[in-house]
N, C-alpha and C positions, 0 to 999 in steps of 0.2 A: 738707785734712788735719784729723785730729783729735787734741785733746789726747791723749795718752797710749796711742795708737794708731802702729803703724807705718805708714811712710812712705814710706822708701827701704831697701836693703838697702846697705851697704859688704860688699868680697869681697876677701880675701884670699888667700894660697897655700893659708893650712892654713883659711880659714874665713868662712862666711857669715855677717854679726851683720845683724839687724835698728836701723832708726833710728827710735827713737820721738819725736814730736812733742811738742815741750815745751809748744804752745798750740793752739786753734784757728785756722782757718784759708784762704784760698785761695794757693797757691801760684803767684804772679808770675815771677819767675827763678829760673833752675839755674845752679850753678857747672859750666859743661860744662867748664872747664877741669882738673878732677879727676877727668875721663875719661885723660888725659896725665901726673900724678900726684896719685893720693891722697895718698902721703904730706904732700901741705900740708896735708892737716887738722891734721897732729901737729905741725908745723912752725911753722905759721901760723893757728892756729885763729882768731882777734882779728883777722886780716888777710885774707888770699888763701884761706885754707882756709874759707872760710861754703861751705856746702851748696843754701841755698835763702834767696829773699827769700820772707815773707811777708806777706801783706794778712791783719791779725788779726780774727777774726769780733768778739772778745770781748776788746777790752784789759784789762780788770782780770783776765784769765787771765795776764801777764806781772807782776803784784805777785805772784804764790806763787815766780817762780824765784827762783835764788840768783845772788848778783852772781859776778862772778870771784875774788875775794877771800872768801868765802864756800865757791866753791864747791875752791879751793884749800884752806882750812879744813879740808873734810869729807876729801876724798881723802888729808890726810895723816894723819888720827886712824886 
């Protein structure tokens, strides 16, 4: 995968989003268990809801994200 490139697709009743890549990347594992419910992403995102493990081409591409408390920050301004 690539930084800021899609990746996977999430699908819902009313709609198709794209999943864009927060880094560079090889993808190692899939949560195939959110083929039986996606809702854990919303549920359990810090937990059972990860999407994909990845092998990072480029670690210092994970110093630009925002921590969780950051990014809690942004989504309530």
């Amino acid at each position: 995968m690539t930084k800021d490139q899609p990746y996977a697709e999430i699908e819902s009743v009313k709609a198709v989003s794209e999943v864009y890549a927060p880094l560079s990347g090889e993808i190692v594992e899939v949560n195939t268990a959110l083929a039986d419910g996606a809702g854990t992403i919303n549920n359990d995102p810090y937990g059972q809801g990860w999407l994909a493990k990845v092998r990072m081409s480029d670690p210092s591409e994970a110093d630009l994200l925002l921590s969780a408390e950051e990014y809690q920050t942004t989504i309530k301004a």
